[in-house]
N, C-alpha and C positions, 0 to 999 in steps of 0.2 A: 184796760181803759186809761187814756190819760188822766193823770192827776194834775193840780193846779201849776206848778212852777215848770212839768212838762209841757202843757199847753203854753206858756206864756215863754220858753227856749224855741218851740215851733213859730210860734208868733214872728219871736226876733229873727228868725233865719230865713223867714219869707218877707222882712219886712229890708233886710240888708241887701237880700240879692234883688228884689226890685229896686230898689235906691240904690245900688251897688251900678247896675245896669244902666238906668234911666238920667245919671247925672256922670259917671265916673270920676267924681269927686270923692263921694266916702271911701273910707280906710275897710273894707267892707270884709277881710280876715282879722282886723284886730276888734272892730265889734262885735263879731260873730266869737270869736277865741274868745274877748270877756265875757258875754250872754253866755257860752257853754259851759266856762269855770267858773263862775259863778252857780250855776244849776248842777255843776258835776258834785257841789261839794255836798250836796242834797239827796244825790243818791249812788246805789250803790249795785255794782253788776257783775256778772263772773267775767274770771279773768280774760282778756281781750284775746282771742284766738286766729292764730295765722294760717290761713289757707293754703298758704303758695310756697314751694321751696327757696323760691329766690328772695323773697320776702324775708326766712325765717337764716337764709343765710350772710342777708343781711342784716342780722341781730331784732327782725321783724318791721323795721321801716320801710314801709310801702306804700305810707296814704300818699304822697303824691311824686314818688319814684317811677320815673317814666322810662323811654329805652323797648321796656318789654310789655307786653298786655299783659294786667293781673285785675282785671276787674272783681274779682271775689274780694278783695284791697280794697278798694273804693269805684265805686258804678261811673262813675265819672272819665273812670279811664275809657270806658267804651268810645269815645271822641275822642281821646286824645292819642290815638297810637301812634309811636315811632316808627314801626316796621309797615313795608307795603304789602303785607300781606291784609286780605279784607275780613277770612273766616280762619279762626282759629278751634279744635275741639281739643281738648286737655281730656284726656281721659287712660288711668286712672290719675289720681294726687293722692298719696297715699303719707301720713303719718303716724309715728309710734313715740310713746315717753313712756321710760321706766325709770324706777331704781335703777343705782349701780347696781349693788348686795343689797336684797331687801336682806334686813335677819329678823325681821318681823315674827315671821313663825318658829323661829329657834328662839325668839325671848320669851314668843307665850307659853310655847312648849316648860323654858326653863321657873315661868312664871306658876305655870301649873303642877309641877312636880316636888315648890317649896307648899304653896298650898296644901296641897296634898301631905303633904307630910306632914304641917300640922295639923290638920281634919283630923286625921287618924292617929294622932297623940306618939307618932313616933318616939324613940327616943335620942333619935338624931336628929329629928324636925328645927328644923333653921329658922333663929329665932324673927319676931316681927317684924323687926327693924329692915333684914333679907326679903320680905317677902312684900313691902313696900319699895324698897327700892326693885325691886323686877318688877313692880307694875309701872313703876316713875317709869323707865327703861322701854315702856309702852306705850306711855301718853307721849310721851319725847319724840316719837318714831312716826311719821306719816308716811304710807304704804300709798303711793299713787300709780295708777297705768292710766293710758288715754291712747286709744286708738280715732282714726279718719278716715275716709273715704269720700272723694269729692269728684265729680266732675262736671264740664262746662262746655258747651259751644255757645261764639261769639260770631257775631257780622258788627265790625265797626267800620269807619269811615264814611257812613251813609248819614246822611239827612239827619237822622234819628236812629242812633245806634242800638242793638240790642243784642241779648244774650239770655241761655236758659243755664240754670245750674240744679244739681242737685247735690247735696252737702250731710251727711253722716259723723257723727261723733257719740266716742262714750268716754266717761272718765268717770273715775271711778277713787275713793281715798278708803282704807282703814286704816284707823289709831283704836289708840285704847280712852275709854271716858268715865270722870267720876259723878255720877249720877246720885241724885236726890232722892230716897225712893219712895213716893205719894207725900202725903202730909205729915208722914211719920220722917223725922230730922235722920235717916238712917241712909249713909254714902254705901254706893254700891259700885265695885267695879265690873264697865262694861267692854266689852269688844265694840267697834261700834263701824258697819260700812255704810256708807252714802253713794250712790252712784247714780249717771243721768246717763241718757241715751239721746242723742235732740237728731231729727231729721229735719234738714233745712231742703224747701223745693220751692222755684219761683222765677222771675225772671227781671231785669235790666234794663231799663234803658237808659238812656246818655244821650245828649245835645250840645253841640257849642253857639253858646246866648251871646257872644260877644268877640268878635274876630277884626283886628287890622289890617290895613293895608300891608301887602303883604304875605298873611295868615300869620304871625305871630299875636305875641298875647292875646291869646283865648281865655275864653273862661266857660268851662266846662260842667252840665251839672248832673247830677246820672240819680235816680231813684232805682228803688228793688222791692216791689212786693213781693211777700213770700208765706208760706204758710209751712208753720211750723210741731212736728208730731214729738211730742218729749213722752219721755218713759221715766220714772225713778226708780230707782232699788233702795231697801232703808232695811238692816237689821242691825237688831243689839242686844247683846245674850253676856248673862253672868264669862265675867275670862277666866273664872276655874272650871267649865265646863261645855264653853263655845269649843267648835269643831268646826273649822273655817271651811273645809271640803265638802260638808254635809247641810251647811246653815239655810233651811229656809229666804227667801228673800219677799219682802212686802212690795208690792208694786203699783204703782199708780199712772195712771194714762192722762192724757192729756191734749189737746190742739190748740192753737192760737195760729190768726195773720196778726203779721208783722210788716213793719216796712225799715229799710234803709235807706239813707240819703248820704250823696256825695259831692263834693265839690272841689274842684282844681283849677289855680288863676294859673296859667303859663307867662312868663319875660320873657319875651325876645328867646324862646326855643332855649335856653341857657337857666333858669330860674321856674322852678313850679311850688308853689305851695298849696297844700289841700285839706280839708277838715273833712271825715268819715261820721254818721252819729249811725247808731247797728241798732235795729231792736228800739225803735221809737215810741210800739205798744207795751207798757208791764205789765206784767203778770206774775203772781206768786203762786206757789205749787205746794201744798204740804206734801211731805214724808209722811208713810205713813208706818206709826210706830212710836215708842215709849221714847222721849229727849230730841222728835224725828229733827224739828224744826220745819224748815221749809226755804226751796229753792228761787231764787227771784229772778225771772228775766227781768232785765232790766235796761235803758239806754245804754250804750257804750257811745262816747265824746274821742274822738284821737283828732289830733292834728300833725303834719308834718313839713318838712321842706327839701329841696331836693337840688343839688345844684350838678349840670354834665358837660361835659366838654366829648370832644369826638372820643375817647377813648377809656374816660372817667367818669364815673356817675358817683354820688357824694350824698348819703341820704341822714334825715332824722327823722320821730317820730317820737309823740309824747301822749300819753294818755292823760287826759282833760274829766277823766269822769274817775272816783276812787272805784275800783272792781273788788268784791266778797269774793268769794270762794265758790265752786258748785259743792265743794264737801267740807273736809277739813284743812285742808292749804288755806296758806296765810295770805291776807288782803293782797291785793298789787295796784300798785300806779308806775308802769314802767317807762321809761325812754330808752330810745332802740337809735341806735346808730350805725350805720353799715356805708361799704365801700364795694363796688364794682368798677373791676377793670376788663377792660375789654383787650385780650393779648389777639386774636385776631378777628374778622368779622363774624367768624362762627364759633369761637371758645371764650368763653369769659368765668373768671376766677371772682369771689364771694370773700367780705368778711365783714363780720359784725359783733357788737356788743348790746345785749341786753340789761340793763339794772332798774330791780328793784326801788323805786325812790322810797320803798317803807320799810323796806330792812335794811340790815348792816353788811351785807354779802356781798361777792366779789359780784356779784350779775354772769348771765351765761354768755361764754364765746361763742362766737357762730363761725362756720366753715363751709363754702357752699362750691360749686361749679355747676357749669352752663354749655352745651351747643348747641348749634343749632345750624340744618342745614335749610335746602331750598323750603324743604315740603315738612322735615321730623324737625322734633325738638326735644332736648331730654335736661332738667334740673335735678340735681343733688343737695343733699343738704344736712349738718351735722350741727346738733346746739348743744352744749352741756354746761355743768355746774359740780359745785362739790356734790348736790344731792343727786341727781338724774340729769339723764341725755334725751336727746328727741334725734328721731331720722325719718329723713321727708324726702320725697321723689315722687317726681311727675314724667309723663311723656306725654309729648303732643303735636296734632299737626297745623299745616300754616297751608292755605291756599291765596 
């Protein structure tokens, strides 16, 4: 259900693109950009997740990156495509994020073998000091995987464009955590996973509300209802005697609808800027389980801008809302920068940076490629960092 400063951020974005439309005199992305950051600083969402490989091989900038269809980016592209193709189906999009080297399980392993040996009063038992720092050596350590599965058929270029999708994701963190234990002041070390499963299913549409002599500058606006099935996983068991192979998992179900909203002003076919808001219903989910906490859909705010020439496309992208974690991963509010060149009409080469605006890190490089012929389409895509890489690939067809 909305709460009050989200009803009063919907307010302002129905109230800019009617007076955005009806006068085109308001500044109606720089009112809309303040009404969002102002309201982003209010809440808080998981990390902002990229559907698309071209997207993610441009360092994740895609809200109003044009050139190629990626409406799972922003609903609004449904109007706006560059290609003359009218129906597109993308099936599958497939992504993966790991560790480089987890040594996750070789430190709990090494955590549980000093333990152990003081329990049982060794007389080589390594003294406390050892046996704190192997749990530090745990908490320090975030274990993350995230698997995807998505697919999509579009009809744009019509009257009222539309599209169906269906969107799969799990991600999943273990660390280690010092817990409180009841009312009694006694720290207890846990193992501790958190993990969601979200299935996204719904559909698109997109309009262009405002067209020139011409056909340039448009302005595009694309909504998505969708209804959404979440699952969570939550356990947490003493780490001198958790056995990560074997651990029970607590599970919780869940449904909600949702909606997305998009919007994209095009210059003169050279110039697009567009604001994305994902997950405009929220909703909190507990874990269920001892420290479980609990998972928050929440709005996601990005904005972006996009600039192309016949053979160069030039993108950014900025999150406008602060995003939590689904587990134990650290807060994000990123900016995504990326570049596409187009070496001939059917191969284009990818590159992007993503950073962190709330850590100290270099941010992840992106590395991507593209062809595409009359009917097939096929994207790649590589992202990494000092901690984990992500690998994303799609195929799809064009009529």
């Amino acid at each position: 259900m909305l709460i009050g400063h989200q009803w009063i951020t919907l307010l302002l974005i129905i109230f800019h693109t009617k007076y955005f439309i009806m006068t085109k005199k308001f500044n109606f992305f720089a009112g809309l950009s303040f009404s969002l950051f102002i309201y982003s600083n209010l809440t808080h969402a998981a990390a902002y997740e990229i559907f698309d490989p071209r997207a993610l091989a441009m360092g994740g900038a895609s809200v109003a990156a044009g050139r190629s269809l990626a409406p799972l980016s922003n609903p609004a592209q449904l109007a706006l495509v560059d290609e003359r193709h009218d129906i597109f189906v993308d099936l599958p999009i497939i992504k993966q994020t790991n560790n480089y080297s987890s040594d996750f399980a070789a430190n709990l392993d090494k955590y549980q073998q000093v333990a152990n040996s003081q329990a049982t009063g060794q007389d080589n038992a390594s003294p406390t000091d050892d046996l704190q720092k192997s749990f530090q050596a745990l908490t320090d350590q975030i274990d993350t995987t995230q698997l995807q599965i998505t697919a999509s058929a579009s009809l744009a270029n019509t009257p009222i464009s539309l599209a169906l999708f269906a969107n799969g994701y799990y991600t999943e963190t273990l660390t280690a955590i010092s817990h409180v234990r009841n009312s009694i002041q006694i720290r207890q070390g846990l193992i501790s996973l958190k993990a969601a499963a979200i299935i996204e299913s719904g559909a698109m549409f997109a309009r262009v509300f405002q067209q020139t002599a011409g056909g340039s500058n448009r302005l595009s606006i694309g909504i998505s209802p969708k209804l959404m099935a979440i699952r969570t996983y939550y356990y947490a068991a003493p780490a001198e005697t958790i056995n990560l192979s074997s651990q029970t998992k607590n599970i919780t179900d869940t449904t909600m609808l949702n909606i997305d909203i998009g919007v994209i002003k095009e210059f003169n076919y050279i110039w697009k800027t567009g604001i994305v808001v994902r997950n405009l219903l929220a909703k909190k989910i507990a874990y269920d389980g001892i420290a479980a906490g609990s998972l928050a859909i929440q709005p996601q705010a990005r904005i972006g801008l996009a600039y192309r020439t016949a053979r160069i496309l030039v993108a950014a992208d900025l999150d406008l809302t602060l995003n939590s974690a689904l587990g134990y991963e650290e807060k994000t509010r990123f900016l995504s920068t990326g570049l596409e060149y187009a070496l001939t009409q059917s191969i284009f080469l990818r590159t992007g940076l993503m950073k962190n605006l709330l850590s100290g890190g270099s941010g992840s490089l992106a590395l991507g490629a593209g062809i595409k012929t009359n009917v097939f389409a096929m994207d790649v895509a590589l992202s990494a960092n000092q901690q984990e890489y992500t690998l994303m690939a799609k195929t799809g067809l064009r009529f």
